[in-house]
C-alpha positions as CSV (number, residue, x, y, z in Angstrom):
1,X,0.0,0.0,0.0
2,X,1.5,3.6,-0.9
3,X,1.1,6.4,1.6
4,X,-0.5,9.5,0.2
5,X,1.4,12.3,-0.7
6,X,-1.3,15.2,-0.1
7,X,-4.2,15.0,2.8
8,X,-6.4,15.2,-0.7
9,X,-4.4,12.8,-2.3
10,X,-5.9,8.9,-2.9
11,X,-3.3,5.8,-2.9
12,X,-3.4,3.3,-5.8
13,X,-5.2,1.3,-3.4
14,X,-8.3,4.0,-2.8
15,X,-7.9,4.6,-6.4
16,X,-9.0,1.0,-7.7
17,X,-11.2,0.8,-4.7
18,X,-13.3,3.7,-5.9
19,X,-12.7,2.4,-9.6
20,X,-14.4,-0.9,-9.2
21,X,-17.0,0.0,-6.6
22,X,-18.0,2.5,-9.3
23,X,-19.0,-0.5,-10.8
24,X,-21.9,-1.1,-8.0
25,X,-22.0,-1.9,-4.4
26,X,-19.2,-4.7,-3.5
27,X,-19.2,-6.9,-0.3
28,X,-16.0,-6.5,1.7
29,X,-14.7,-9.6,0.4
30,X,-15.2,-8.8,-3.0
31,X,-13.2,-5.8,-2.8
32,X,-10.7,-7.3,-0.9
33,X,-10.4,-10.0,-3.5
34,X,-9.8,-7.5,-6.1
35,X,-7.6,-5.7,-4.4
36,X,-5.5,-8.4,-3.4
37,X,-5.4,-7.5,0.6
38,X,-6.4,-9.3,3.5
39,X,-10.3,-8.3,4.9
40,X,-8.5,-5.9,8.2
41,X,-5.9,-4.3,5.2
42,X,-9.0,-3.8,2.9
43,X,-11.0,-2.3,6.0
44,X,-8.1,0.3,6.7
45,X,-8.5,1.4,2.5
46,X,-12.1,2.0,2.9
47,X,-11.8,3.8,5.7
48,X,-9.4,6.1,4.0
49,X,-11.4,6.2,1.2
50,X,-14.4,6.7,3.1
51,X,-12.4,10.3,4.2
52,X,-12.3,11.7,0.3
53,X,-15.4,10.4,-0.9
54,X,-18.5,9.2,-0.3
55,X,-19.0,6.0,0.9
56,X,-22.6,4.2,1.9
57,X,-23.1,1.0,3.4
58,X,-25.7,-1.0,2.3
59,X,-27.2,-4.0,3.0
60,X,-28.0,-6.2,0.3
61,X,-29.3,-10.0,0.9
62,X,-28.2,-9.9,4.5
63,X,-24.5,-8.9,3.1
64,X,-23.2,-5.9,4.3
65,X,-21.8,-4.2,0.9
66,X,-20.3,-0.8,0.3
67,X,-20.5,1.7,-2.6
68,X,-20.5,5.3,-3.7
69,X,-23.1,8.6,-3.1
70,X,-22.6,10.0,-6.2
């Protein structure tokens, strides 16, 4: 994981994060699958993320999921 640079800044890691929940709301497996972390490691990212943009959690057939207000 890359540190950010700039408080506004997003790491490669909230990048594709935001990039492929873009795509719809995403379980917390799901992302962390995609992103190629372990569940706590994808946790910390969305809680980052959750700082620049924002985030919603959902639940969707008794999964929690998260995606974007936009």
């Amino acid at each position: 994981m890359s540190a950010p640079q700039d408080a506004y800044e997003l790491t490669a890691d909230e990048r594709h994060a935001s990039a492929f929940l873009r795509q719809g709301p995403q379980s917390l497996h799901g992302v962390a699958a995609t992103l190629g972390l372990n569940l706590e490691q994808t946790q910390h990212v969305l809680q980052r993320l959750s700082r620049n943009v924002s985030l919603v959690r959902l639940f969707r057939y008794d999964t929690l999921r998260y995606g974007l207000a936009e």
